[in-house]
C-alpha positions in Angstrom: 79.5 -112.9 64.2 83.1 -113.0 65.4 85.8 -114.6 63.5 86.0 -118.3 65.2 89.1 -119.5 63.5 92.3 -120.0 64.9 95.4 -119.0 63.2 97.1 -122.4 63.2 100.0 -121.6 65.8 97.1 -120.5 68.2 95.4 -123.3 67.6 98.7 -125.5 68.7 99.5 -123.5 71.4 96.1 -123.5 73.2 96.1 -127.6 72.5 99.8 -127.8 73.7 98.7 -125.7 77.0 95.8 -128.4 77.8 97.9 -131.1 77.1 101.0 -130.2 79.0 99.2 -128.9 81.9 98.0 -132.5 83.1 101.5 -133.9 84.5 101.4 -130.2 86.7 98.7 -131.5 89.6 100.5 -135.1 90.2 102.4 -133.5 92.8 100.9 -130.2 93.2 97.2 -130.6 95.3 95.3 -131.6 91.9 96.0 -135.4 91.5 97.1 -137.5 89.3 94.4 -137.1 86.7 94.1 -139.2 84.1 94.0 -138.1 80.6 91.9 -140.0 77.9 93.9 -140.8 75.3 91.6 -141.9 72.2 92.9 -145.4 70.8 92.4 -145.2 66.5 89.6 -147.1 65.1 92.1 -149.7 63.7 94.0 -151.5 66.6 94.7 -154.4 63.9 97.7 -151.5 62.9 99.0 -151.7 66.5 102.3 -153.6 66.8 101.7 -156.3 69.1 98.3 -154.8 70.2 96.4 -155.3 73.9 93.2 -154.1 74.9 94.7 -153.8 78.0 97.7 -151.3 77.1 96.7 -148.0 75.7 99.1 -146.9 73.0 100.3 -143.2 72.0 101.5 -141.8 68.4 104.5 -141.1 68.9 104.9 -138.2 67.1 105.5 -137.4 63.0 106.9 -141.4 62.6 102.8 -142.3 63.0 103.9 -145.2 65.5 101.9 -146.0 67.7 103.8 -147.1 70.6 103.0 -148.2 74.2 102.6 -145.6 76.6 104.7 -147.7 78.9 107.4 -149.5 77.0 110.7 -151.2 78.0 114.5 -149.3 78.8 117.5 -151.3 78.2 118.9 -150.8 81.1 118.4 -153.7 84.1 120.2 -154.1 87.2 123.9 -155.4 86.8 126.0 -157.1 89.0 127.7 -154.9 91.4 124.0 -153.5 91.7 124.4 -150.5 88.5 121.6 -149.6 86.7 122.9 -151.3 83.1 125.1 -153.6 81.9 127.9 -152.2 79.1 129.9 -154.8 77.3 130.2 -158.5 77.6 133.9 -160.3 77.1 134.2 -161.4 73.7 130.5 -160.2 73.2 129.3 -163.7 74.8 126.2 -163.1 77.0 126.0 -165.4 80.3 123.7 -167.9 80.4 121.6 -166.4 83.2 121.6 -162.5 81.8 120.1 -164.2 78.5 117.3 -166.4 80.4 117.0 -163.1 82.4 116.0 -160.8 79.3 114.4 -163.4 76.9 111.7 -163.9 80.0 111.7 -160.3 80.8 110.9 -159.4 76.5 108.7 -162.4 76.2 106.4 -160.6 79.7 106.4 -157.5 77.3 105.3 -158.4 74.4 102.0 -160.7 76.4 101.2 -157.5 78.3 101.2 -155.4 75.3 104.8 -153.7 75.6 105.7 -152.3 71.8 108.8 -150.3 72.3 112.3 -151.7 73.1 115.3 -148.8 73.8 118.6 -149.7 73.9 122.3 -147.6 74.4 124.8 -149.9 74.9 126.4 -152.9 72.9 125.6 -155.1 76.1 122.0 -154.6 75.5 122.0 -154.3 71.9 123.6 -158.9 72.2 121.2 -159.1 75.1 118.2 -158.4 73.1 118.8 -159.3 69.5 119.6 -162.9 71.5 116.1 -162.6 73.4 114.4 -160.6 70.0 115.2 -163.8 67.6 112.5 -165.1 66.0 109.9 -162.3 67.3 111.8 -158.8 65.8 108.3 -158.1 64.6 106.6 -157.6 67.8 108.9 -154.6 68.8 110.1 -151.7 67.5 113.6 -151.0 68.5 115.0 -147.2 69.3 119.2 -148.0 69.3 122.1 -146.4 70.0 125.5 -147.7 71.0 126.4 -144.8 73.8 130.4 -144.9 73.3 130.1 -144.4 69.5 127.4 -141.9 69.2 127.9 -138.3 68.8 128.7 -137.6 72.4 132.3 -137.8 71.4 133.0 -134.3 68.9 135.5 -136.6 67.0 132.8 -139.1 66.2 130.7 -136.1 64.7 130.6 -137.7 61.2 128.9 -139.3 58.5 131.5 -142.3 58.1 131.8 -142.6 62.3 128.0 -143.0 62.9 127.3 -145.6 59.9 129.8 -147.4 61.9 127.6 -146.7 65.2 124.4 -147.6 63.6 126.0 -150.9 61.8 127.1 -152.3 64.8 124.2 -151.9 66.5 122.6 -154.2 63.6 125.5 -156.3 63.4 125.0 -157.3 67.8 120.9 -156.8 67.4 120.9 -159.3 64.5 118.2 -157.3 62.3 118.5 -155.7 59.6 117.2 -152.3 60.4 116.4 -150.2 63.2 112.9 -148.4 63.8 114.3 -145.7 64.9 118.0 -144.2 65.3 118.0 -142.2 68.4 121.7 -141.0 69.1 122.9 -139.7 72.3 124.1 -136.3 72.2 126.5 -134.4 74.1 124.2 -135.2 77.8 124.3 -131.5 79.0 126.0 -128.0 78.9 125.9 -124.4 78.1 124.6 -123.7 74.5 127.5 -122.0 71.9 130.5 -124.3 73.5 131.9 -127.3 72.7 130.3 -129.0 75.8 127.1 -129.6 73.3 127.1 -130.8 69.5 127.6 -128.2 67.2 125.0 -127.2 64.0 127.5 -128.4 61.7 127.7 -132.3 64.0 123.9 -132.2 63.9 124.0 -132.0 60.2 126.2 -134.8 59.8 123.7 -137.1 62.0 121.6 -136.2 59.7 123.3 -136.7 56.4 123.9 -140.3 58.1 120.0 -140.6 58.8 119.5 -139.8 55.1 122.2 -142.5 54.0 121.0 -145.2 55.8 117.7 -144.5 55.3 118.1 -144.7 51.9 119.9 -148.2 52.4 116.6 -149.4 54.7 119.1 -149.9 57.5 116.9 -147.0 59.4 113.2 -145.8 59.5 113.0 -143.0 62.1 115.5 -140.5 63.4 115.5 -139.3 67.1 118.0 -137.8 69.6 118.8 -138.2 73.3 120.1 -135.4 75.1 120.1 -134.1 79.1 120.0 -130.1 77.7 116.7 -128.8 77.1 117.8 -125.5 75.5 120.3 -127.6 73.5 116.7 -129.5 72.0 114.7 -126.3 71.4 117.1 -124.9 69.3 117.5 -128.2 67.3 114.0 -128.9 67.0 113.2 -125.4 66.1 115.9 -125.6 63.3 116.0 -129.2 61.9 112.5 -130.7 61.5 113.9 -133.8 60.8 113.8 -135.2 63.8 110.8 -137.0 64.5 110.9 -138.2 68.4 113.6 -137.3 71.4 114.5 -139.0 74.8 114.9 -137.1 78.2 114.4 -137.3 81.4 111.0 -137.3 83.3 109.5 -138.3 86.9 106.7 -137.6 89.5 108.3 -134.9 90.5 108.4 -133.1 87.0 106.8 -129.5 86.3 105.4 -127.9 83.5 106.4 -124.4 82.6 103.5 -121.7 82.4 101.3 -123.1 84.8 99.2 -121.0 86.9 101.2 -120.8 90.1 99.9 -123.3 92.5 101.3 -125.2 95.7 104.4 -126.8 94.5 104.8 -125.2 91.6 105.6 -121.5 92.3 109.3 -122.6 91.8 110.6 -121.0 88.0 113.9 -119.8 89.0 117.0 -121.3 87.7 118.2 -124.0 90.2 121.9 -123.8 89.4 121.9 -126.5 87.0 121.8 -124.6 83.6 118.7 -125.2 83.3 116.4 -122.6 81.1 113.3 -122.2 82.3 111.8 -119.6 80.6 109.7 -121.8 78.3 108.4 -125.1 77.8 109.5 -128.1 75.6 106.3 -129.3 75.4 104.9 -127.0 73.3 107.7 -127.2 71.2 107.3 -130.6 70.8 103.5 -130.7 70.0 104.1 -127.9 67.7 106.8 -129.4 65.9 104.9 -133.1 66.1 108.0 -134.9 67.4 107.4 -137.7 69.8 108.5 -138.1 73.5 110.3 -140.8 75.3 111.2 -140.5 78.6 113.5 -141.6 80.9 114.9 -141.6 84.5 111.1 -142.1 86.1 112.7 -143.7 89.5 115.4 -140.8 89.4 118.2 -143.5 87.8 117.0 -146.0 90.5 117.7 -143.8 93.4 113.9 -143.3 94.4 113.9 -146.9 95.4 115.4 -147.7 99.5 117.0 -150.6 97.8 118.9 -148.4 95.4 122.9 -149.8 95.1 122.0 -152.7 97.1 119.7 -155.3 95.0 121.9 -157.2 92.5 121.5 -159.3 89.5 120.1 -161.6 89.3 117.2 -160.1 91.0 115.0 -162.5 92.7 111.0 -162.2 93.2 108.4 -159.8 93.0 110.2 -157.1 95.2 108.7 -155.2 98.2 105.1 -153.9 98.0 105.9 -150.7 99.2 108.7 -150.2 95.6 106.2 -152.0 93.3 103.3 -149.6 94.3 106.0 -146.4 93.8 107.1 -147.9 90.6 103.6 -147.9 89.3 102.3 -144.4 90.8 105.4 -142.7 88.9 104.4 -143.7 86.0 100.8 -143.0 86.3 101.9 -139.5 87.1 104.4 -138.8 84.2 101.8 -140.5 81.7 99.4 -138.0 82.9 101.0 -135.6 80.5 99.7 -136.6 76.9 102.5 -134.7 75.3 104.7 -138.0 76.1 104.7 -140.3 74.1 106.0 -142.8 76.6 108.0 -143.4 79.4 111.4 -146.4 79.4 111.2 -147.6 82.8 114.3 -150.4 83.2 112.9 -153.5 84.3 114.8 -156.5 85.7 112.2 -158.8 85.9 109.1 -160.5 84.8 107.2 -159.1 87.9 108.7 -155.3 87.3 107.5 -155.9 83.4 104.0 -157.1 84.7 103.2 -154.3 87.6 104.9 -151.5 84.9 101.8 -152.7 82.6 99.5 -151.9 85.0 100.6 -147.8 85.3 99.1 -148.2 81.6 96.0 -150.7 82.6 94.5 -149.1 85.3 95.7 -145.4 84.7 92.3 -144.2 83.9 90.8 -145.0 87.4 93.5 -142.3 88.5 94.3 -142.0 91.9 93.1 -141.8 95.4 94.0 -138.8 97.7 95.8 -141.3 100.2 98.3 -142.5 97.6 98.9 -139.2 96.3 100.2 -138.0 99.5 102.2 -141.3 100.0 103.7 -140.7 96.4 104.4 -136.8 97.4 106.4 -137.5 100.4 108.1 -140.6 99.4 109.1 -138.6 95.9 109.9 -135.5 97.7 112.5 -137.0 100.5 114.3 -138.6 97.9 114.7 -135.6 95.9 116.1 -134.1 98.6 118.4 -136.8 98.6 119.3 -137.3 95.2 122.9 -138.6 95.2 125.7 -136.7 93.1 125.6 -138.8 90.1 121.5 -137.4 89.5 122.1 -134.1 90.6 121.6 -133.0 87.0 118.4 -134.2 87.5 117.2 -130.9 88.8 117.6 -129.2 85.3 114.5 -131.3 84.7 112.2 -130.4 87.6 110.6 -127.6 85.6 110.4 -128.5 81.9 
């Protein structure tokens, strides 16, 4: 009889190929298939539990999250995709009605996960969180003190970052500290965080851990070799943030139609390998974000403003829901942050997660396939870095 057992890195590497391989066919000829995810015996442990909602571990924390959770971003304005500070930190009356009705449609349709980069969001929703903190975990990070900036690389800079995150949020701790890093760039220059910078983010981790100011540490970043190297080196991160849509590939894939394409686009982008396997090898959780391309899928992109009226066209709504059955078709990710502006976005995001398992029909597969292709084309210049994340 033949030796049946698996060394363990076989073992993870053959899972990690099954799993990864599912977002491949949303685009590609081979659907949207759905992937089952198995719920644990005990949803009592489930924060803010719906049989509805299907929820994911995310990762070496042992949350279990929300496969579709809630961004921090929502429509400003002038028509931007997030809102950044607030004179004398006072919130408008309307932009705290806005996202007090847009948590409270999260947490009834199941929503667990709440991520937030900028102080704008971190008034809006401790002001819309009061008196319900425990029906959410919170992922924070104030953008313009993170480590993004190679002055702010250290231990006494990002207590400040994470205490004013607490100090506008009104809580006392933070789920999970997620800093931004350096967004993208060539590895071994300054245009990424350094091994000695990463070191101090985690010697703050550790000191406010300690303190119960912080559970959980992650990292945002826009470089993908940038995260294997730090996840291969530190195992102290237990979940990161980047960027994912419908039009996503997974590395290693048998070529197929519409995935034949592993060449470097001209966007820095290392392709050689993917970050999913790292990730389920390493057991870190995944968050992503940019699923509507920063907005710019959408027709009505730079033209809708705040506040946002009514359930929006059909034709955006249906798009908005088809990307994210796509990207959660890969049950390497954890979850996907779409930014919603209103109760009817929170509402039709939920059901990507409710009716996910009766995957999709061949008519709005091609719909999603041209619609997501012509705006790829078209990305505008702000979201050209986008296309470092194509084949991941």
């Amino acid at each position: 009889m033949k030796n049946d057992k698996l060394s363990r890195r076989d073992f993870m590497r053959n899972t990690s190929l099954a799993a990864v391989g599912t977002i491949v066919g949303a685009l590609a000829g081979e659907g949207c298939r759905p992937c089952d995810t198995t719920k644990p015996a005990d949803t009592s442990k489930i924060l803010n539990y719906n049989p509805k909602m299907h929820y994911r571990r995310l990762g070496k924390t042992n949350l279990m999250v929300s496969e579709v959770s809630l961004g921090g971003h929502w429509k400003n304005r002038n028509a931007g995709r997030y809102w950044d500070h607030f004179a004398n930190e006072e919130v408008p009356d309307d932009v705290a009605r806005n996202r007090t009705d847009v948590v409270g449609a999260c947490i009834d349709v199941g929503i667990n996960y709440l991520d937030i980069t900028t102080a704008a969001e971190c008034l809006c929703y401790g002001a819309a969180l009061k008196g319900r903190r425990d029906k959410m975990y919170v992922g924070a990070d104030i953008h313009n003190l993170g480590p993004r900036g190679p002055d702010r690389c250290n231990v006494k800079d990002q207590t400040h970052n994470v205490e004013e995150c607490l100090r506008l949020l009104k809580t006392d701790y933070l789920d999970i500290w997620r800093p931004q890093a350096k967004m993208a760039g060539r590895l071994n220059t300054n245009e990424l965080n350094t091994d000695p910078e990463v070191e101090a983010l985690i010697e703050t981790f550790d000191k406010l851990h300690k303190a119960g100011k912080v559970r959980h540490l992650g990292m945002s970043s826009h470089c993908r070799p940038w995260f294997e190297h730090v996840l291969n080196k530190y195992p102290e991160f237990e979940m990161i943030i980047f960027p994912c849509s419908a039009k996503t590939k997974v590395k290693g894939r048998s070529p197929v139609a519409g995935n034949v394409e592993e060449v470097n686009p001209g966007h820095r982008a290392d392709q050689t390998q993917s970050i999913f396997e790292t990730v389920i090898e390493r057991d870190v959780g995944v968050v992503t974000i940019k699923p509507y391309f920063g907005g710019s899928l959408f027709k009505s992109y730079g033209k809708l403003k705040f506040p946002v009226m009514g359930v929006g066209s059909k034709t955006e709504n249906d798009l908005a829901r088809l990307t994210l059955q796509c990207i959660l078709a890969n049950e390497a990710i954890t979850a996907t942050v779409p930014g919603l502006s209103t109760v009817y976005e929170v509402e039709n995001a939920a059901r990507a997660s409710y009716t996910r398992s009766l995957g999709m029909t061949a008519a709005d597969k091609e719909w999603l396939t041209d619609i997501t292709e012509q705006q790829w084309a078209n990305l505008p210049q702000e979201y050209e870095w986008l296309r470092d994340w194509e084949v991941v």
